[in-house]
C-alpha positions as CSV (number, residue, x, y, z in Angstrom):
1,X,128.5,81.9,99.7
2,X,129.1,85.5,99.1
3,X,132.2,86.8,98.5
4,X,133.9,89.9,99.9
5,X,135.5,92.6,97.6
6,X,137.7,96.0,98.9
7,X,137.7,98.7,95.9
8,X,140.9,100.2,96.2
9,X,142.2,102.8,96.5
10,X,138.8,104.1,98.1
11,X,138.5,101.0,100.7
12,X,135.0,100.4,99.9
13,X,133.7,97.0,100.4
14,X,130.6,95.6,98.7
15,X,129.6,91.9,98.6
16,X,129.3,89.3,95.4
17,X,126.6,86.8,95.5
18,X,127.2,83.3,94.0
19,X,124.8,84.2,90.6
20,X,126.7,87.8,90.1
21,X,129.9,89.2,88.4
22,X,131.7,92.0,90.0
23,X,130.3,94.7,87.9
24,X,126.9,93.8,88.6
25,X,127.3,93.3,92.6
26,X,129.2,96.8,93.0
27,X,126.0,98.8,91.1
28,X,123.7,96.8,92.9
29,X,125.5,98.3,96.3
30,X,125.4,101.9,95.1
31,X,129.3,101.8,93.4
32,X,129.6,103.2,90.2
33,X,132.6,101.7,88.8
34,X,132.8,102.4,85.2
35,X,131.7,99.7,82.2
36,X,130.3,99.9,78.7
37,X,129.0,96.6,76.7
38,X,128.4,94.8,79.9
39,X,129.5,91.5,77.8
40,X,133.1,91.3,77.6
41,X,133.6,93.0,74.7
42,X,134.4,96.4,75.1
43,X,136.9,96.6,77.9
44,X,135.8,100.0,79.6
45,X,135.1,97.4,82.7
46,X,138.8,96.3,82.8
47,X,140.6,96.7,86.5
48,X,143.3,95.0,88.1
49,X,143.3,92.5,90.7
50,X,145.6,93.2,93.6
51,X,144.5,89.7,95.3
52,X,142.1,86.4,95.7
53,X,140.7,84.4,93.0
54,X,138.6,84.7,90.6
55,X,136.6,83.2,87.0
56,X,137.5,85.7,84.6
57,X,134.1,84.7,82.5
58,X,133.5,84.5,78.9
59,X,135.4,87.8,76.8
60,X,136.2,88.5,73.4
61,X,139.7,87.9,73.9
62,X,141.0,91.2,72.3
63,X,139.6,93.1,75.0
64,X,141.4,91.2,77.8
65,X,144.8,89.7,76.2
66,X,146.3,87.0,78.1
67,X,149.4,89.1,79.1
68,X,146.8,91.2,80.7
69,X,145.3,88.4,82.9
70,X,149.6,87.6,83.6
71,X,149.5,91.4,85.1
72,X,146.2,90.9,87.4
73,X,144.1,92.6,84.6
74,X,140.6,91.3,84.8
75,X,137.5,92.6,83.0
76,X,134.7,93.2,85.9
77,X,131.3,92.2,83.8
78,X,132.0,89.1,83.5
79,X,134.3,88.0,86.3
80,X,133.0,86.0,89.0
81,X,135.3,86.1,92.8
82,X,136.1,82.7,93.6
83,X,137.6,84.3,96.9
84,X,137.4,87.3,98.8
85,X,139.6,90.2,96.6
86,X,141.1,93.3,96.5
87,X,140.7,95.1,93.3
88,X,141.9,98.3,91.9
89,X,139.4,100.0,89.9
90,X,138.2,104.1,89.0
91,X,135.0,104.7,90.9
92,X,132.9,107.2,89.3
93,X,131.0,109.3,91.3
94,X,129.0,111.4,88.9
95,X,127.2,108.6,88.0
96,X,126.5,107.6,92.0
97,X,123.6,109.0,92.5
98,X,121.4,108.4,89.2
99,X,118.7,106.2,89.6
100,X,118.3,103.7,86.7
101,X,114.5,103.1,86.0
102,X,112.7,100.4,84.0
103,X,110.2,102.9,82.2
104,X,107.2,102.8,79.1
105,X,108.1,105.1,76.6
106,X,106.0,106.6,74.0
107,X,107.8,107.1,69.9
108,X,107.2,110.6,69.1
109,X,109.2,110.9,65.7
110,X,110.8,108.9,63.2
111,X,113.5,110.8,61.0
112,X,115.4,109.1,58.5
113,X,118.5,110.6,58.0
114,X,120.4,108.7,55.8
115,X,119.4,105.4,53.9
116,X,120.4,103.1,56.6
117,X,120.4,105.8,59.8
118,X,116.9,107.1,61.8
119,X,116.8,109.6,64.3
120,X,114.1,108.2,66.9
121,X,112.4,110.4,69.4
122,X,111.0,108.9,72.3
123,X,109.1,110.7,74.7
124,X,108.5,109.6,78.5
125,X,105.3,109.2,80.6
126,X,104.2,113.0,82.0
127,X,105.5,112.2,85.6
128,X,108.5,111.0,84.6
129,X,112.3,112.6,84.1
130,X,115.1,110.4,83.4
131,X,118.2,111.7,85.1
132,X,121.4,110.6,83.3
133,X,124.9,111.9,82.3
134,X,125.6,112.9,78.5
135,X,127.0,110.0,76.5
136,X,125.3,106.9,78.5
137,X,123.2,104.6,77.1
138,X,119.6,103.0,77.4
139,X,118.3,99.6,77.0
140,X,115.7,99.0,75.3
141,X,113.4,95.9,76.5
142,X,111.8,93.9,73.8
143,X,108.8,91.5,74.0
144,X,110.9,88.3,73.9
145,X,113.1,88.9,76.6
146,X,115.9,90.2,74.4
147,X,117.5,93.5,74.7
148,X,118.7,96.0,72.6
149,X,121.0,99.2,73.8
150,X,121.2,102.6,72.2
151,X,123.2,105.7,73.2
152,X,121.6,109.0,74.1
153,X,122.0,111.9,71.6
154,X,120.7,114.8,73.5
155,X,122.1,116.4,76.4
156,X,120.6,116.1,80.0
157,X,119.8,120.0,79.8
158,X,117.7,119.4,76.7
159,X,115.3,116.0,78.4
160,X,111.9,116.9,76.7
161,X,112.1,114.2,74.3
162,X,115.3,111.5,74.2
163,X,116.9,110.9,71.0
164,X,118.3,107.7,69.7
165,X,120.7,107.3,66.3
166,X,119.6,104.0,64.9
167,X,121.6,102.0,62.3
168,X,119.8,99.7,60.2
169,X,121.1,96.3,60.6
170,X,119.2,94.1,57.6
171,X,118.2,91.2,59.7
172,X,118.7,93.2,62.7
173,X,115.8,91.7,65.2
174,X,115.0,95.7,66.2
175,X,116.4,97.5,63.1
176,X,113.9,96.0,61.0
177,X,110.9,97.2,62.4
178,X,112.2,100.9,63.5
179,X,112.7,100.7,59.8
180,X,109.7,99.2,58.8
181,X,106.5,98.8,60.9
182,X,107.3,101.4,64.2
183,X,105.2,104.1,64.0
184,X,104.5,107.5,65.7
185,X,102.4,106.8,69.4
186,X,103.7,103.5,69.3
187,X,105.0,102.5,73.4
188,X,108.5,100.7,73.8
189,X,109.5,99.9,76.8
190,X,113.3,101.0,77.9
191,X,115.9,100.6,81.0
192,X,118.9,103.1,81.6
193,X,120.1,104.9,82.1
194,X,123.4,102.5,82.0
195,X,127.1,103.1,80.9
196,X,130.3,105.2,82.2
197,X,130.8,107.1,79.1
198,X,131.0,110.7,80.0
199,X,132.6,113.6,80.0
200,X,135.2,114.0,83.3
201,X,134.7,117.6,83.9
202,X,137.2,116.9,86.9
203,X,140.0,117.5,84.7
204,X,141.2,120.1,82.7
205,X,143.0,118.2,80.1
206,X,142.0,118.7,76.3
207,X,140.0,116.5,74.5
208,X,139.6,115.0,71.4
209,X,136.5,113.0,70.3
210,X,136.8,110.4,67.9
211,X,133.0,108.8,66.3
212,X,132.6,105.9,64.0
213,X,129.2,105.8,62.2
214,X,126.7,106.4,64.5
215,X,128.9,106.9,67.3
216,X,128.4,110.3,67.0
217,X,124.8,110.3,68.8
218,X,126.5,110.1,72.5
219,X,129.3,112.6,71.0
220,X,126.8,114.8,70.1
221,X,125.6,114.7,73.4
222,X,128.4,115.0,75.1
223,X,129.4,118.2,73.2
224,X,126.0,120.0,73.4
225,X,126.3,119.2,77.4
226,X,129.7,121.2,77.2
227,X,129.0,124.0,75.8
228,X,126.2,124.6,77.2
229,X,128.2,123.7,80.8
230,X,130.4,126.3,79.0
231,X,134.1,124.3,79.0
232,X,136.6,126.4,77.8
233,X,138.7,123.6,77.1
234,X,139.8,122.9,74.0
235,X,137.7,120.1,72.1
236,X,137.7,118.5,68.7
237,X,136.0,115.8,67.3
238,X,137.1,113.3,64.3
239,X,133.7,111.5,62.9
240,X,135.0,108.8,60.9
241,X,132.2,107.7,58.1
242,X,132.8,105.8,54.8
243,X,131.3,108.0,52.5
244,X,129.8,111.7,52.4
245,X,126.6,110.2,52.5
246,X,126.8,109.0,56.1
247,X,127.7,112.5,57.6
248,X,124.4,112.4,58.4
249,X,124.5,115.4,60.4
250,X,127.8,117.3,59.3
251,X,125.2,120.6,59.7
252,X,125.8,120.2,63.0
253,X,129.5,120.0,64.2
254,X,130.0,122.5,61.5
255,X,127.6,125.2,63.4
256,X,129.3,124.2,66.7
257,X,132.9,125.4,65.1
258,X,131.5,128.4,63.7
259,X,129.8,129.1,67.1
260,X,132.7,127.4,69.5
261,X,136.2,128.9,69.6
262,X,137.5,126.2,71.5
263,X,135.7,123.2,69.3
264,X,136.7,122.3,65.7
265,X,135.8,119.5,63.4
266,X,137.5,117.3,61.3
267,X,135.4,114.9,59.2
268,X,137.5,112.0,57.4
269,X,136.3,109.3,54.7
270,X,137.4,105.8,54.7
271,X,136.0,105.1,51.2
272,X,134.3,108.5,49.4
273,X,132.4,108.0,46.9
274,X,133.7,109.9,43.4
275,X,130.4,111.9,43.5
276,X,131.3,113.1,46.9
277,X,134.0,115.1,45.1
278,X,135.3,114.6,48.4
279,X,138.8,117.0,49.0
280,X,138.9,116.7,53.0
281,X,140.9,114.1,55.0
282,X,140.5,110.3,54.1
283,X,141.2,106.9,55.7
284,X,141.1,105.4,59.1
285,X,139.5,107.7,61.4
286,X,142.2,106.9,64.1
287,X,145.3,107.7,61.8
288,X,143.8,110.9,61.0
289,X,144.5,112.0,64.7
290,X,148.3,110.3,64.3
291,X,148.8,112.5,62.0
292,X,147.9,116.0,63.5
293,X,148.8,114.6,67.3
294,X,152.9,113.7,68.2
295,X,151.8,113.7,72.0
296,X,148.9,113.0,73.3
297,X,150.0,112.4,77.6
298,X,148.3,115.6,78.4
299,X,144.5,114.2,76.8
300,X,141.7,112.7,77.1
301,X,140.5,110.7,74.5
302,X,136.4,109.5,74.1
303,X,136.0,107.2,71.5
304,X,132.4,105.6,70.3
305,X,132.0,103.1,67.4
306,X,132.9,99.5,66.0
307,X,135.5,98.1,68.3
308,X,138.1,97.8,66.0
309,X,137.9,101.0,65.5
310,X,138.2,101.8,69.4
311,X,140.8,99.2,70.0
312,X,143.1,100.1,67.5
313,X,143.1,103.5,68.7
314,X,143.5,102.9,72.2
315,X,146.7,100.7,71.3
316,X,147.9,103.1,69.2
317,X,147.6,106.2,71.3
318,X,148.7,104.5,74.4
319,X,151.8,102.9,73.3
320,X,152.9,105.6,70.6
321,X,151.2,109.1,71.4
322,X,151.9,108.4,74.7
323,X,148.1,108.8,76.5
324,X,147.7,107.7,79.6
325,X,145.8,104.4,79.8
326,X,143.3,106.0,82.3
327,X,142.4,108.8,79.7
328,X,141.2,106.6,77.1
329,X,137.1,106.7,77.5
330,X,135.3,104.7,74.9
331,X,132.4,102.5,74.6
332,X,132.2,100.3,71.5
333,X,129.4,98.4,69.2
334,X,129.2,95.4,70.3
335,X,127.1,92.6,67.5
336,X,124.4,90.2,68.7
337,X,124.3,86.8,67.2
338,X,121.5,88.3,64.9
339,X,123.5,90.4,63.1
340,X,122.3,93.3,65.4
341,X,124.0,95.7,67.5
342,X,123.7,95.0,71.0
343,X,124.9,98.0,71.8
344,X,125.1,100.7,69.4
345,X,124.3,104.4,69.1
């Protein structure tokens, strides 16, 4: 039987049927609560559960700790109501209203930008526009039923093609042939757009981005949208890489400071290279912005890459920077069982 469930504090109500989570009965009902990975590992679905019962699913257990589950914390993709419940959870409106379409899609370019990184342009059929918010993600569909999920690189402003920072995973069921046999004209077939990570332009607050790897395509994104959208407020972006090699478009950020008052850019190096004759910051990309932050209450923080990376720095800004849990925004990589990304930017 289907269950009943009251968002507060809004007081919506939508219903869960017996073969859905949470997550996936509130979008189905129009509410746009906000979620990443969509598999438990991530945490950007996590909410707290004011009443009723419920099957808390399968989770990677860092992102919902069992003192969490003590406090009514429950992550909402994978949690099934076993009762009617009231839950406490952000809706999202921006993202209410967006359509998500299952569409063909046509490559348009290939651009390898570093030995294990390839821009891919994908372009969509003539009558076709896909509406999303800068930073979310698309799936896209492959033959056997699998699926694989890239982030957006390009702003919504700038739609005529949609741009996709691959990482080559060797072994990677995808990876290998975007790195191999995929070719210009080639059709793909895709899903989105999907995701919650975007700017809040509700707020004033400051922000600081922080990318691992390819995290920086929905970053990138999320910046060009800005400034274009004109914020004044202040922005700066950490892109955490191992070596110089894999700034892979430092050209980039660095125009945007040059051209941006309000934006500046701080690359750092976990492992330079002694070629890279390398004289910038080094380390974890995280303790970089320890060091240059003592508070952090009045931010937001939007964080994109490996989720060690995105958990250590939401534990570490929320219990010693003092940021307020609900200005931590993040989606994180999250690895298939064939060594592939399942979603990735």
């Amino acid at each position: 039987m289907p269950y009943q469930v009251t968002i507060q504090p809004s007081g919506h109500q939508f219903h869960v049927n017996n073969d859905e989570t949470l997550l996936d009965a509130a979008l189905r009902e129009g509410f746009s609560l906000p979620y990443g990975c969509r598999n438990g590992a991530c945490g950007s679905c996590k909410g707290k559960v004011l009443s009723g019962e419920l099957d808390y699913g399968k989770h990677s257990p860092t992102s919902l700790k069992d003192e969490e589950k003590a406090q009514g914390r429950a992550l909402f993709c994978c949690a099934r109501p076993l009762s009617d419940l009231n839950i406490e959870a952000r809706e999202i409106g921006a993202a209410k209203d967006i359509v998500v379409k299952t569409l063909p899609c046509r490559v348009e370019k290939l651009e390898k930008r570093a030995d294990d990184v390839m821009v891919l342009k994908i372009r969509l059929p003539a009558n076709e526009r896909l509406q999303f918010l800068a930073g979310q993600y698309i799936d896209f569909q492959l033959k056997d039923g699998k699926t694989r999920s890239y982030s957006l690189a390009n702003p919504p402003h700038d739609d005529a093609l949609q741009e996709l920072h691959i990482r080559h995973m060797p072994g990677g069921l995808f990876t290998d042939q975007v790195f191999s046999t995929l070719k210009e004209r080639d059709i793909l077939r895709l899903k989105g757009p999907l995701g919650s990570f975007f700017i809040r332009e509700d707020s004033d607050k400051p922000m600081i981005f922080i990318a691992g790897g390819t995290g920086f395509a929905p970053i990138k994104g999320m910046l060009e949208h800005a400034f274009a959208a004109h914020l004044d407020r202040e922005m700066v972006l950490y892109w955490g890489v191992r070596s110089l090699k894999d700034l892979y478009m430092a050209e980039l950020p660095q125009q945007w400071q040059a051209e941006h008052p309000n934006f500046t850019f701080i690359p750092v190096l976990s492992n330079p290279e002694p070629g890279d004759q390398w004289q910038g910051r080094t380390g974890y990309v995280h303790k970089a912005v320890l060091a240059d932050f003592a508070d952090l209450s009045g931010y937001q923080v939007y964080a994109c890459g490996a989720p060690i990376m995105v958990d250590s720095a939401r534990e570490a800004f929320e219990q010693t920077r003092g940021l307020p849990e609900d200005a931590f925004f993040a989606d994180s990589f999250v690895f298939a069982a064939d060594t592939e990304t399942a979603l990735s930017a």
